[in-house]
C-alpha positions in Angstrom: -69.0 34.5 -43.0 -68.2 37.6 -41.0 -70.9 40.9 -40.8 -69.6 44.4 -41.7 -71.6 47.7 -41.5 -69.8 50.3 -43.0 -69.2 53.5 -41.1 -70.5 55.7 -43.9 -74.0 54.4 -44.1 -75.5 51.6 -44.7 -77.1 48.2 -43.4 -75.0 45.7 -41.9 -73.7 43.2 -44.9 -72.5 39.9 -44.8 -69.0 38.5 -46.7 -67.8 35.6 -46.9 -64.3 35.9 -46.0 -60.3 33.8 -46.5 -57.6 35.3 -43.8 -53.7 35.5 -44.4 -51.5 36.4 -41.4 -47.7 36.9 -42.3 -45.1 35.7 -39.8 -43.3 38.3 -37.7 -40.8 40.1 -39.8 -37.6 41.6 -38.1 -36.9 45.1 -39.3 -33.2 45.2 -38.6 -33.4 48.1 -36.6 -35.5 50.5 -34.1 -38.6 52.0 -36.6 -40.8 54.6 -35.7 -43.4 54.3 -38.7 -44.6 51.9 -40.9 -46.8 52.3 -44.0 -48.1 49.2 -45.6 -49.3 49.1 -49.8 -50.3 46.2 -51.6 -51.8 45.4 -54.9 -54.4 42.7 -55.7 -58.2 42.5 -56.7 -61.6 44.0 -55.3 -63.7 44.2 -58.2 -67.6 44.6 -57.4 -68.6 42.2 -54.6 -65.4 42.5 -52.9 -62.9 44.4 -50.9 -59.7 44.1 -48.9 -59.0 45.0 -45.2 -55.3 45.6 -44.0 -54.3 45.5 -40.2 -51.0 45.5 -38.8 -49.6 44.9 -35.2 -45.9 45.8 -34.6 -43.6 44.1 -31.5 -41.9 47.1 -29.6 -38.5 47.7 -28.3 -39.2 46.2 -25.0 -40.4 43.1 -26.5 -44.2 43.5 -26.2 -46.8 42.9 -28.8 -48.9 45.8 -30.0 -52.8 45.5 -30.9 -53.8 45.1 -34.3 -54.0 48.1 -35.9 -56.6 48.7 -39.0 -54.7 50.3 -41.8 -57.6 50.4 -44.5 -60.4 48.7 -45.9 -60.1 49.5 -49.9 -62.4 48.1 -53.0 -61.9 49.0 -56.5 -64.9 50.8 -56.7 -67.5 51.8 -54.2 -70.7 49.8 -54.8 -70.1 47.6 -51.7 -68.1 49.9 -49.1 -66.7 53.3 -48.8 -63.1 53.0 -49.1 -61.8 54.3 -46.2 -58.8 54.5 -44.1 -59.6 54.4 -40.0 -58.9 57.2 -37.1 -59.8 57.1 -33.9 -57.4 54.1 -33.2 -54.5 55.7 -30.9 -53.3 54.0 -27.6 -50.1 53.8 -25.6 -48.1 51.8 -28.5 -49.3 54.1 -31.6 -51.8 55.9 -33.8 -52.2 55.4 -37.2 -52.0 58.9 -39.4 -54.3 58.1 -42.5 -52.2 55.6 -43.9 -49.1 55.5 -41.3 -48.5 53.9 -38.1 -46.6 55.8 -35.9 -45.3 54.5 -33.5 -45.4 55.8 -29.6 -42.0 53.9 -29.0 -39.9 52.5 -31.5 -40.7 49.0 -33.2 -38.5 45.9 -34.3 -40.8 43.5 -35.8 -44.4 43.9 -37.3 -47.0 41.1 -38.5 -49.5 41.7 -41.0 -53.1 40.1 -41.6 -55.0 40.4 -44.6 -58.2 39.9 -45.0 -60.5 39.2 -48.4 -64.0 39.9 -48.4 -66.1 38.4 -51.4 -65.0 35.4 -53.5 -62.9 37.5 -56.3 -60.9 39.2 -53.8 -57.0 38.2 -54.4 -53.9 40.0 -53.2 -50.9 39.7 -55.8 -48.4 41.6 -53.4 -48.0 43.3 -50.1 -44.7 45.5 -48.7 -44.4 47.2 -45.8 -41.7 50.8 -45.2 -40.3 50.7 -41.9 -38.8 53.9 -41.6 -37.1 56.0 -38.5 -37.1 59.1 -39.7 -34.1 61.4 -38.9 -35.0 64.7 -37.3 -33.3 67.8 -39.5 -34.8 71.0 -40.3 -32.8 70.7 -43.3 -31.5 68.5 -45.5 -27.9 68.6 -47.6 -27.8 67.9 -51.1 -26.3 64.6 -52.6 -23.7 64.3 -55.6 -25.4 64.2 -58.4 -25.0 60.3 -60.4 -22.6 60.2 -63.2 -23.9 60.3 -67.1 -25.6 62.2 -69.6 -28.5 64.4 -69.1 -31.4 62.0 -68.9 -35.6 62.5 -69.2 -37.9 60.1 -69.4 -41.0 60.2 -71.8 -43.7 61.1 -69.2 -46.6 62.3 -70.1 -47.6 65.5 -68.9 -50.8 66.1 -67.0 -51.9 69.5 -65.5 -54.5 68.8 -62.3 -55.3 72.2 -62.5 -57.1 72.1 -65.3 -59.5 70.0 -63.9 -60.3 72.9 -60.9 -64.2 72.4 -60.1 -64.7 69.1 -61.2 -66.1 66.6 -58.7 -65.4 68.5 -55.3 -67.2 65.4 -53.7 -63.7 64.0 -53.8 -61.1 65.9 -52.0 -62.5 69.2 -53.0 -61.7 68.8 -56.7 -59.5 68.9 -59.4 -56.9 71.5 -57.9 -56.0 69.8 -55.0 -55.7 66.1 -57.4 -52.0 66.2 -57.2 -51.9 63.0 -56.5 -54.8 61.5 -59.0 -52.5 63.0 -61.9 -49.3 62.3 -61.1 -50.4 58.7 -60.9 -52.6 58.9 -64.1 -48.8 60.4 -65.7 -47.1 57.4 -64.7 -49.6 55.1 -65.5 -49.8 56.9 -68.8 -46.0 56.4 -69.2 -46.6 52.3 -68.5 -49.4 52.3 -71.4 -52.0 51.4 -68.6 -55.4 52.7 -67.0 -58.8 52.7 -67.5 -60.5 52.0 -70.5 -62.9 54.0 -72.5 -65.9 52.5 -70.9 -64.7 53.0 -68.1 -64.7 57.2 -68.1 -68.3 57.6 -69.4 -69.2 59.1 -66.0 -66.4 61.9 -67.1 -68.1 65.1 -68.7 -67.8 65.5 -72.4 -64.6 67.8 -73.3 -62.7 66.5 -70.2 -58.7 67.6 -70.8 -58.2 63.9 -69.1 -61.0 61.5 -68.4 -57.9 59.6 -66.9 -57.2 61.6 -64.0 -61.3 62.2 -62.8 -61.1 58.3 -62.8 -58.3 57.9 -60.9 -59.3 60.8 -58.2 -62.6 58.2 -57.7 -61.3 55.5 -57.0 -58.2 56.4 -55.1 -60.5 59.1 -52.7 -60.1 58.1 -48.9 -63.9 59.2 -47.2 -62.4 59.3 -44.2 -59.4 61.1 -44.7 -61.6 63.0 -47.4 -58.9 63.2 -49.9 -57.0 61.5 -53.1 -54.0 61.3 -51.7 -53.9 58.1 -49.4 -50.3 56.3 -50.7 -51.3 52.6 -50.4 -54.4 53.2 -52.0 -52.4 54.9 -54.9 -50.2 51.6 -55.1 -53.2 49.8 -55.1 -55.1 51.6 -58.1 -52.1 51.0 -59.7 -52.0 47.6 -59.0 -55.6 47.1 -61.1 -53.8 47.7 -64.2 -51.4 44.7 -63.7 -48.7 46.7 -62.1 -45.7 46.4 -59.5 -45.7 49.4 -56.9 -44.8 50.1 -53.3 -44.6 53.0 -50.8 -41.0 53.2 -49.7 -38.4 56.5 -48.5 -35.4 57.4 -50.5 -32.6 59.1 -48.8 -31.4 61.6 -51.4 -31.8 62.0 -55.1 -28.5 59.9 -55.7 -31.2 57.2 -55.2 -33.6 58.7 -57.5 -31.7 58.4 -60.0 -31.0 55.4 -60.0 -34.7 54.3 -60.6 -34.8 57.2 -63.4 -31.8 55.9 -65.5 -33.3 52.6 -64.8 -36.5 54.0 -66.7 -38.8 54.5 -63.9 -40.4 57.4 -63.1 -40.8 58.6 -59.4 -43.5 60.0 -57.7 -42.2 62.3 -54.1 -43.5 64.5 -52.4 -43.2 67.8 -50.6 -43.3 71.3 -49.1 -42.2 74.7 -49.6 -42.5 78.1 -49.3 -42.3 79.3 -52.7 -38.9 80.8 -52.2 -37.4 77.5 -51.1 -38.2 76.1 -54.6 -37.2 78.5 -57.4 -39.2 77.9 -60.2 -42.2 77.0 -58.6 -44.2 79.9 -58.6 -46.2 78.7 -55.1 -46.3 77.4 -51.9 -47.6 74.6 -50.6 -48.2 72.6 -47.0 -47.6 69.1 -49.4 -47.7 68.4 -52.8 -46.7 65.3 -55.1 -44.5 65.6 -58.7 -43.2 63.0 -60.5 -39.6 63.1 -61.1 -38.9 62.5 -65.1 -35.2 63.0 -65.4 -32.2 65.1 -64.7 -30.0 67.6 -66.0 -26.3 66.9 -67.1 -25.6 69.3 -64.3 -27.8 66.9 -61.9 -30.8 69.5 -61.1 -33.9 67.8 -61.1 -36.4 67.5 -64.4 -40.3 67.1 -63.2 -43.7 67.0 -64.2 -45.6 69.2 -61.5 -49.4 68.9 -61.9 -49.8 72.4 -59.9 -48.6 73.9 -63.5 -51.9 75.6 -65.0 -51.6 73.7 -68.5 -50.2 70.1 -69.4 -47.7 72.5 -71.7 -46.3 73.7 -68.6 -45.9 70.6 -66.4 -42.7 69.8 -67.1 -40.2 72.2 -64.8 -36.6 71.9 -63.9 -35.5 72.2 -59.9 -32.2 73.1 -58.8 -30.8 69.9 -57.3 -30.1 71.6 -53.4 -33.5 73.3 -53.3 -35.6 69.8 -54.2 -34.0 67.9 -52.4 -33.9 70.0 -49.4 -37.7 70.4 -49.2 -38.1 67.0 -50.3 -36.4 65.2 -47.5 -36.5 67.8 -44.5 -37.9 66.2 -41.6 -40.9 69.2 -41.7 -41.7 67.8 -45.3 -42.1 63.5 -46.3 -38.8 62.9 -45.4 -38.0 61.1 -48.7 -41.2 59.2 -49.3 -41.8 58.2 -52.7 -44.4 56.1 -54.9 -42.3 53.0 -57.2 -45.1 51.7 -60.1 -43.6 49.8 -62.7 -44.7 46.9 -64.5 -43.6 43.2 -63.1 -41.0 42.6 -66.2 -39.4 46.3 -65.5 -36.7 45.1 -62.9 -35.4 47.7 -60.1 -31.9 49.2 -59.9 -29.6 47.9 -57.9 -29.9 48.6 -53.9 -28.3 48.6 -50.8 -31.2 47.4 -49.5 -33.5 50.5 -48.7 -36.4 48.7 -51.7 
């Protein structure tokens, strides 16, 4: 049994708890972040804790670094990733480790509050990100125009609703373009499961998913393991990874899985966009004959407007610029759906 009191109120609560510590994994090369995601289950009376310690260039092993403590729901703790954790080796950035000097091997622990805790899978992107203010544009892949049957899902059309979670439905970029994909999949929540969501709701779907994907201490939706993980409740495959151009991307798109990325942009440096922003997720859908990029963006006012089409340079420009994600990317698909062909970057 081990005690826990949460940070966000409460009295101090007692689990009963099974640990899992990986052995040390080799990255193959000098990382400067890492970003664990994981699915599994934390159903009521139960929740998961991630930590991660990392063995530096000079050999040396680093503490163990908490990289969040995430339930299904939030009758038994706040979600919750952890600040405040910075030292000579790293900090961890909401849901990143960043490291103070580059990395060559990490080890991760798992543990699982409550006895219907379970993990089904755990990944971890070790990434050293190139610096470049911008970024060139790849050769588009070769084939037919292509556009996957994604359905489209406007976040601002839930503006106002439930600002107790990241301020509301206009900054729930990230709640709806998971609910697209998970729409696209045939999963998500059930009927019973919205009957918290106001009557006349243009998508119960994405309220839900804004719930239970909200960080409290980061204080928004748009924490990427905990993505993967809400995911992961509807039987789903996912992981956090970086692509390194839209070559890549379209591989997974012709392979018939959608990809959520993410990015920023003056409005300029993304014709068609119609605004700015300091980061914003979209779910690639397809692409043009020509290769420009087909997307649904949830900053469109209506679901009829969601899907846009990108001129190839400009997305990927502001997608992997070192000032933007540099490449990252969400990968949900169910376990039967296999992944296209790599050269070893997923």
């Amino acid at each position: 049994m081990t005690g826990y009191l949460d940070p966000f109120g409460g009295e101090t609560t007692t689990w009963p708890y099974t640990r899992w510590t990986s052995g040390e994994r080799e990255i193959g090369f000098a990382a400067t972040e890492l970003v664990p995601s994981w699915t599994g289950d934390a159903p009521k009376g139960a929740w998961l804790r991630i930590e991660l310690r990392a063995r530096t260039t000079g050999g040396a092993l680093t503490k163990w670094y908490d990289m969040g403590r995430w339930a299904e729901g939030g009758g038994d703790i706040h979600r919750t990733s952890l600040p405040g954790q910075g030292d000579g080796d790293g900090d961890v950035v909401v849901d990143t480790f960043v490291a103070a000097r580059p990395v060559t091997a990490y080890t991760l622990r798992i543990t699982l509050h409550g006895e219907d805790a379970a993990v089904r899978s755990v990944a971890v992107m070790a990434s050293a990100v190139p610096t470049r203010a911008s970024a060139p544009a790849s050769p588009p892949g070769a084939g037919p125009e292509v556009d996957l049957e994604v359905p489209p899902r406007s976040q601002m059309t839930h503006t106002g609703h439930h600002p107790e979670w990241g301020g509301g439905g206009a900054s729930w970029c990230s709640p709806a373009s998971m609910t697209m994909v998970l729409q696209y999949w045939g999963r998500g929540p059930v009927p019973e499961d919205l009957a918290f969501v106001d009557a006349g709701d243009p998508c119960p779907a994405v309220d839900h998913a804004a719930r239970d994907m909200y960080d409290h201490s980061y204080q928004g939706t748009g924490n990427w393991p905990f993505g993967v993980a809400y995911a992961g409740r509807y039987g789903l495959s996912g992981f956090v990874t970086r692509l390194r151009s839209l070559t890549e991307v379209e591989r997974f798109i012709r392979a018939g899985i959608p990809v959520i990325t993410s990015q920023s942009f003056k409005e300029h440096e993304l014709p068609g966009s119609g605004y700015s922003t300091s980061g914003h997720l979209m779910v690639v859908t397809g692409f043009t004959a020509s290769g420009d990029v087909i997307a649904n963006d949830p900053a469109a006012p209506s679901d009829e407007t969601v899907k846009r089409t990108y001129p190839r340079a400009a997305f990927e420009n502001v997608w992997l610029r070192t000032t933007s994600s540099g490449g990252i990317v969400h990968v949900i698909h169910p376990p039967g759906i296999p992944l296209p062909p790599s050269e070893g970057n997923w």
